[in-house]
C-alpha positions in Angstrom: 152.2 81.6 -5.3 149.4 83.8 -5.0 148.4 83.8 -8.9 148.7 79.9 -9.6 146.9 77.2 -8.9 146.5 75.4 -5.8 145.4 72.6 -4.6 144.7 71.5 -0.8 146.2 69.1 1.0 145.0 69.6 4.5 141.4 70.4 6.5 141.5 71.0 10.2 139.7 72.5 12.8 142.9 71.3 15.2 145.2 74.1 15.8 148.2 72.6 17.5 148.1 69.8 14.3 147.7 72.5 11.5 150.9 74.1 13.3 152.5 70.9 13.1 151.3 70.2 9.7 153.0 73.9 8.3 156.5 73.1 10.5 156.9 69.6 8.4 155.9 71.4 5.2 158.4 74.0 6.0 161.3 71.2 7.2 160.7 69.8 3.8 161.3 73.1 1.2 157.6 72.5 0.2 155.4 76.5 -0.3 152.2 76.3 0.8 149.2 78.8 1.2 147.3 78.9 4.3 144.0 79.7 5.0 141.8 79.8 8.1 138.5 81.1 8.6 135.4 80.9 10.8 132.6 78.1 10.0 129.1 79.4 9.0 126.3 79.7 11.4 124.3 76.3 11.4 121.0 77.8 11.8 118.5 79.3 9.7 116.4 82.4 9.1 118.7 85.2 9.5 119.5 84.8 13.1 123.0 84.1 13.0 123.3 82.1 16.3 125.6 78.9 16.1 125.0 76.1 18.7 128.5 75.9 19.5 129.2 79.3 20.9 125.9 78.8 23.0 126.9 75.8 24.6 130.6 77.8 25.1 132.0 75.4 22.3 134.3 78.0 20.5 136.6 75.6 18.1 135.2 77.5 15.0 138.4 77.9 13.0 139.1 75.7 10.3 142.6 75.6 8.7 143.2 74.5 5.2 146.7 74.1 3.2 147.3 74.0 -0.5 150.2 73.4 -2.5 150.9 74.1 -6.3 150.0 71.3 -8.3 153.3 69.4 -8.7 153.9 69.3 -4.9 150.8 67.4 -4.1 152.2 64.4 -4.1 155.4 64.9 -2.1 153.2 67.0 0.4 150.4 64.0 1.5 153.2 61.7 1.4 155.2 63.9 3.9 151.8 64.5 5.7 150.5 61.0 6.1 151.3 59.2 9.3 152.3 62.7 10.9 149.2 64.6 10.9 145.9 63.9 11.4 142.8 65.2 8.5 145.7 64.9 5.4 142.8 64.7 2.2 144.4 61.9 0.2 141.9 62.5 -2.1 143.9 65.4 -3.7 145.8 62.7 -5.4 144.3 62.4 -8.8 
């Protein structure tokens, strides 16, 4: 799955739901990709400090799912009314 095309399904920054969000993907046969990574520092000029790790805020991660192409569909439908943040606009 690595070398064809994706497209993504899912956007959180909620753990236990992106967990939950993978187990029903994986209950129903469907491959996904995963991807989690750290949001960008909000401020400017170099400095590099975010607000949120300041204020001891530290729910940085955001998780994202894609699918190949011809699972799209089957995927959100699977998704919707179990998980919260499914991006329906993936459907073209």
């Amino acid at each position: 799955m690595f070398l064809t095309q994706k497209t993504a399904i899912y956007l959180s920054s909620d753990e236990s739901d992106y967990n939950l969000a993978k187990e029903i993907l994986e209950k129903e046969h469907i491959k996904y990709y995963e991807f989690a990574s750290e949001e960008m520092p909000v401020v400017g000029c170099g400095a590099r400090i975010n607000p949120a790790r300041v204020n001891n805020h530290l729910d940085l991660m955001i998780f994202r799912l894609s699918v190949a192409p011809e699972d799209v569909e089957k995927a959100i439908t699977v998704l919707q009314g179990n998980v919260k943040f499914v991006m329906a606009g993936a459907l073209k």
